[in-house]
C-alpha positions in Angstrom: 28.9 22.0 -8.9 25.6 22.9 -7.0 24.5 21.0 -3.6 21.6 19.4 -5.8 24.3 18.1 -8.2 26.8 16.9 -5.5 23.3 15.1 -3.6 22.4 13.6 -7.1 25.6 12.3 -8.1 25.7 9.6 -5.8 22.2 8.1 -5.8 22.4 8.4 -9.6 25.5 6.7 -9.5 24.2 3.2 -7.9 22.4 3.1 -11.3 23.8 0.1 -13.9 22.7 -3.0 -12.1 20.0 -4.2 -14.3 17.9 -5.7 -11.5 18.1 -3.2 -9.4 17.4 -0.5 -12.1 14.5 -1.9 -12.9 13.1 -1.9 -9.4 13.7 1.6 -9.2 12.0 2.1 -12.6 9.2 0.3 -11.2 9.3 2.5 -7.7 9.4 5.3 -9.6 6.5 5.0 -11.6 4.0 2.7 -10.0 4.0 3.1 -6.2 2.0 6.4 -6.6 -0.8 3.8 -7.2 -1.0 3.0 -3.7 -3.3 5.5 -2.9 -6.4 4.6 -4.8 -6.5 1.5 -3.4 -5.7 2.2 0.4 -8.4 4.9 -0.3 -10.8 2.2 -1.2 -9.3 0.1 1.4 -10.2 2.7 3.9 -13.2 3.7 2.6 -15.1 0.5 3.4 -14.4 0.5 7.0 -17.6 2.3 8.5 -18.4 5.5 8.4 -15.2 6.5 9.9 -13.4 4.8 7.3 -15.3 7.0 4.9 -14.4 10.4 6.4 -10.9 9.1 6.8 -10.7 8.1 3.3 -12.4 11.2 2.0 -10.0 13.5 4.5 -7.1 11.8 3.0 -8.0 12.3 -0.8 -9.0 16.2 0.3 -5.2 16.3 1.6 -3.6 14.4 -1.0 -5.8 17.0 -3.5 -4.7 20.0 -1.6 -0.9 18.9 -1.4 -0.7 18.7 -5.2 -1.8 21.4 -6.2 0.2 23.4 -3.5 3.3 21.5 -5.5 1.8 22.8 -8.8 1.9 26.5 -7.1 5.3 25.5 -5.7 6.5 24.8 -9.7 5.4 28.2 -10.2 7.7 30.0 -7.8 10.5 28.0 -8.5 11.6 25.9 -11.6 14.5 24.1 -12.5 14.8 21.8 -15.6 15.2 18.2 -14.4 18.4 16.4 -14.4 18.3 14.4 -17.8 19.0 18.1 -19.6 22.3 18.0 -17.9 23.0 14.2 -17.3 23.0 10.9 -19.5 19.9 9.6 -17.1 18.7 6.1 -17.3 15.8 7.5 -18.9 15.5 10.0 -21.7 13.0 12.5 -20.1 12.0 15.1 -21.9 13.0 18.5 -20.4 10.2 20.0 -17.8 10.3 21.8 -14.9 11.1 18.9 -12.4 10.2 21.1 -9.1 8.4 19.2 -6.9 8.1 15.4 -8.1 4.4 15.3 -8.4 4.9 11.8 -7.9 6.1 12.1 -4.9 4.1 15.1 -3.3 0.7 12.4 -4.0 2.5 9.8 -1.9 3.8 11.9 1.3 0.4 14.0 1.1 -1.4 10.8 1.5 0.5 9.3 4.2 0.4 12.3 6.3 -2.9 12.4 6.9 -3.4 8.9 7.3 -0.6 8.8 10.5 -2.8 12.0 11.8 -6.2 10.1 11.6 -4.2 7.3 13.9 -3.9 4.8 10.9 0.0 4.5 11.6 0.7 1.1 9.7 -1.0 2.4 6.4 0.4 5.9 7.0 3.9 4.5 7.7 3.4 2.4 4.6 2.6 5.3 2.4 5.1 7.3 4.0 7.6 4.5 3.5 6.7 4.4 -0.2 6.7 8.0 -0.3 10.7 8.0 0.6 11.2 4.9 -1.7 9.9 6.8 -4.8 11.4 9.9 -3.8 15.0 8.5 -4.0 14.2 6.2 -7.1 12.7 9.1 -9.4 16.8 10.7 -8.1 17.9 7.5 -9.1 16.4 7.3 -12.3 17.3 10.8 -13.2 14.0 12.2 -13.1 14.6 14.6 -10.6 17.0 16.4 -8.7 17.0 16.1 -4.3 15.6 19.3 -3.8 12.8 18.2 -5.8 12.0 15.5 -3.4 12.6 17.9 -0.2 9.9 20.4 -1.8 7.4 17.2 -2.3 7.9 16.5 1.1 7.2 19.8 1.9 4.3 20.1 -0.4 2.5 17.1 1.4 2.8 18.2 4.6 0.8 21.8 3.4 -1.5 19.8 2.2 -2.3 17.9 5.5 -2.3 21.6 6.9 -4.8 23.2 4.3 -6.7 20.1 5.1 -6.2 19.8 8.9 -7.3 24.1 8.6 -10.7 23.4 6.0 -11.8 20.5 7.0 -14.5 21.0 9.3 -15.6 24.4 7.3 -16.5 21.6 3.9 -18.8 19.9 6.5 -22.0 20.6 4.5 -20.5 19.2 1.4 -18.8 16.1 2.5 -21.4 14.7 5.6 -24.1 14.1 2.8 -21.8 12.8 0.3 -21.4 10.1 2.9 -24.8 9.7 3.8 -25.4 9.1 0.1 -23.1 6.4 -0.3 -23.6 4.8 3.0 -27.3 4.7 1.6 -26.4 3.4 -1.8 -23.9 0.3 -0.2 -27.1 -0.4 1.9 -29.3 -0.6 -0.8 -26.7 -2.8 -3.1 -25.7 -5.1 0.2 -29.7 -6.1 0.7 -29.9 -6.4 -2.9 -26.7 -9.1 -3.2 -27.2 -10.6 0.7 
């Protein structure tokens, strides 16, 4: 038996409670859309909202696809070709959990710009999803580590470009700080 296997074996053997498998169903799956909304959330707070919102969406960006390059180098099939998982999955390569590479790339960036009780949020979510997609069978612990991993390159790719994408992302918020002044005097 691997590591992996002897990390999985326990969280995927909490599973058989039917409330509690269907919270982790739910964790699994719908957490990730946390982000849109704290994006929006964040984005109508100023115009440091809007740069903090954007940065975040840049990182989030940059940390998936650095899990998608990740996949490349390494692949593993997930654990529902080898187990009886609460959920049939179809085989894939399950290195990193896409799911939760969005979630600890978003929360990263949002503890850096100082917005700990979001970031912690996210972060907190990030961890909950991690161990629930285990849980479900969807993937194996390593898959989570190299999620983790995979957000935090993409607050560094972010952290390192940022500044350089000036030109593109300063007017984007001019323009929409423009177009919210233009609907606000139109409504109020």
């Amino acid at each position: 038996m691997s590591f992996d296997q002897a990390l999985f074996e326990p969280i995927y053997g909490l599973a058989g409670n039917p409330l509690l498998d269907q919270v982790m169903l739910f964790s699994a799956e719908y957490f990730v859309l946390l982000i849109p909304f704290t994006l929006i959330y964040i984005w109508f707070q100023k115009k440091e909202g809007k740069k903090d919102s954007m940065f975040t969406a840049y990182s989030t960006v940059a940390g998936i696809l650095f899990s998608y390059l990740m996949g490349f180098l390494y692949a593993h099939e997930n654990p529902s070709a080898i187990y009886d998982t609460l959920v049939a999955f179809h085989p894939e390569n399950s290195f990193p959990s896409q799911h939760t590479t969005a979630l600890f790339a978003a929360s990263l960036p949002l503890i850096y710009k100082k917005r700990n009780k979001l970031g912690l949020t996210i972060l907190a979510t990030a961890v909950l999803t991690g161990f629930a997609r285990i849980y479900i069978g969807e993937h194996w612990p390593i898959d989570i580590l190299g999620a983790a991993l995979a957000g935090g390159a993409g607050l560094a790719i972010a952290y390192i470009s940022w500044s350089k994408l000036e030109p593109i992302w300063k007017p984007l918020i001019e323009l929409a700080e423009e177009i919210e002044e233009k609907i606000v005097s139109i409504f109020f």
